[in-house]
N, C-alpha and C positions, 0 to 999 in steps of 0.2 A: 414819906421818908426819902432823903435822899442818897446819892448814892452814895457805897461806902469808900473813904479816903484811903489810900497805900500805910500801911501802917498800923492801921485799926486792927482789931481781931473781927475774923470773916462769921456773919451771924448764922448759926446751928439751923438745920435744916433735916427733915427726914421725909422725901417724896419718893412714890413708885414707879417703876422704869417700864421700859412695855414688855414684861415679861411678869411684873405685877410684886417684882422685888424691891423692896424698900434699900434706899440708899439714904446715909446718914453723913453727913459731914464729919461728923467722929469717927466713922467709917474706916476713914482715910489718914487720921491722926499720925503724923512721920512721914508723908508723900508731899509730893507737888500736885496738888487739885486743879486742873482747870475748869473749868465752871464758864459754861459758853450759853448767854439768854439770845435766845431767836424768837421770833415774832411767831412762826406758825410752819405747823409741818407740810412736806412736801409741798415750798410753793418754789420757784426757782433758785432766788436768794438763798435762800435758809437750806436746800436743800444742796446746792454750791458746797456752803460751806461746812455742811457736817459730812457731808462726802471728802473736801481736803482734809478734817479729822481726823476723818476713819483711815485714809490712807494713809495719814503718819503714826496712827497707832504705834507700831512699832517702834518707831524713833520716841515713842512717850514715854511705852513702856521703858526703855532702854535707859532710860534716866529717871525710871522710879516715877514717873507721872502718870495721873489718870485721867481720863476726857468724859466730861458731865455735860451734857448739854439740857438744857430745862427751857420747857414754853408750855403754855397754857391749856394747848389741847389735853384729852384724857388720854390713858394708856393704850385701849384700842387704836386712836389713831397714830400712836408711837409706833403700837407695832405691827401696824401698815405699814408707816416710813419708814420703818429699821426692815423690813421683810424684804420691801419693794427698791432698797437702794444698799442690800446687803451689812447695815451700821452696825460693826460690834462692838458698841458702848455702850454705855446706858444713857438713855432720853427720858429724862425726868418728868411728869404730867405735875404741872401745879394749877390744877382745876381755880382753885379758886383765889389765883394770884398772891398769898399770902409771903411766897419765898420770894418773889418779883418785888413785890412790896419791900420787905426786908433791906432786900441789893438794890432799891431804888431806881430800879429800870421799868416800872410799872408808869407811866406817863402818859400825860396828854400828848395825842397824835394828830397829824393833820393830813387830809389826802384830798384832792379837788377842793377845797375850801372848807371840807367840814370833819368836825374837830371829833376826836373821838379818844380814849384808853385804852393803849394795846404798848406790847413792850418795845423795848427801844434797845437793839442789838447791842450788847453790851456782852464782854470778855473780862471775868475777873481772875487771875495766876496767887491761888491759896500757896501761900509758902507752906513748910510741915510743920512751922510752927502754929499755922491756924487764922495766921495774921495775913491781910493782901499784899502781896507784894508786887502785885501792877494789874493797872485794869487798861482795858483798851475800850474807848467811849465810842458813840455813831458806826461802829466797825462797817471798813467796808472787804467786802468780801477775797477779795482775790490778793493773796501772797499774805493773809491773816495766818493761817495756821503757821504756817513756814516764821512766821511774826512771834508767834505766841511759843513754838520749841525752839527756837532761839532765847528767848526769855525763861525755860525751864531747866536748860545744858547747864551745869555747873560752870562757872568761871573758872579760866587757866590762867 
């Protein structure tokens, strides 16, 4: 599948966080969702940027947003990551990459020449209507989140 267009309605999801609580896309029906796919937990990269999350938390909340971050590990090792780097959101486990799949960030990877499936840092901004209202593709780390609550502040 690939990935989903600006515009589309964002596909229904129900995965457990490291705390072993189900979160639903419906969930959130009326908020701004962001929904942040990372490759794996606690490696530098990934771990960067759910750490610039957590710190703007409060600027999320503050505009009615909530911060979802989903990768493929289990819940155990969500919450190692959430423990070990303090995360107060939820880290979604999707064991067996079905919501990956969905959002089209599930792809073919390349590292030293040999090819492999793993996810592809991808940032989608759920409007409250349901529908995306902007993704951010290849993300690279540094000045993204500050990127993405910019994108959730209501327009003046």
């Amino acid at each position: 599948m690939g990935l989903i267009e600006v515009g589309k309605k964002a596909p229904a999801f129900s995965l457990k966080d490291q705390d072993g609580k189900a979160h639903a896309l419906k969930d959130y029906a009326g908020r701004s969702v962001v929904l942040f796919f990372y490759p794996k937990d606690d490696t530098s990269g990934c771990t960067k940027e759910a750490c610039a999350f957590n710190e703007m938390l409060p600027d999320f909340s503050g505009v009615d947003g909530v911060v979802l971050g989903v990768s493929m590990l289990g819940v155990e090792s969500k919450a190692k990551f959430a423990k070990k780097h303090g995360l107060a959101f939820p880290l979604l486990a999707d064991e067996d990459q079905a919501v990956c799949e969905k959002y089209g960030v599930w792809q073919e990877k390349s590292m030293y020449g040999k090819k492999y499936m793993g996810i592809v840092r991808t940032t989608y901004l759920i409007g409250p209507d349901g529908k995306v209202a902007q993704r951010w593709d290849n993300v690279k780390v540094p000045g993204h989140a500050e990127e993405v609550l910019e994108a959730v502040r209501p327009r003046k």
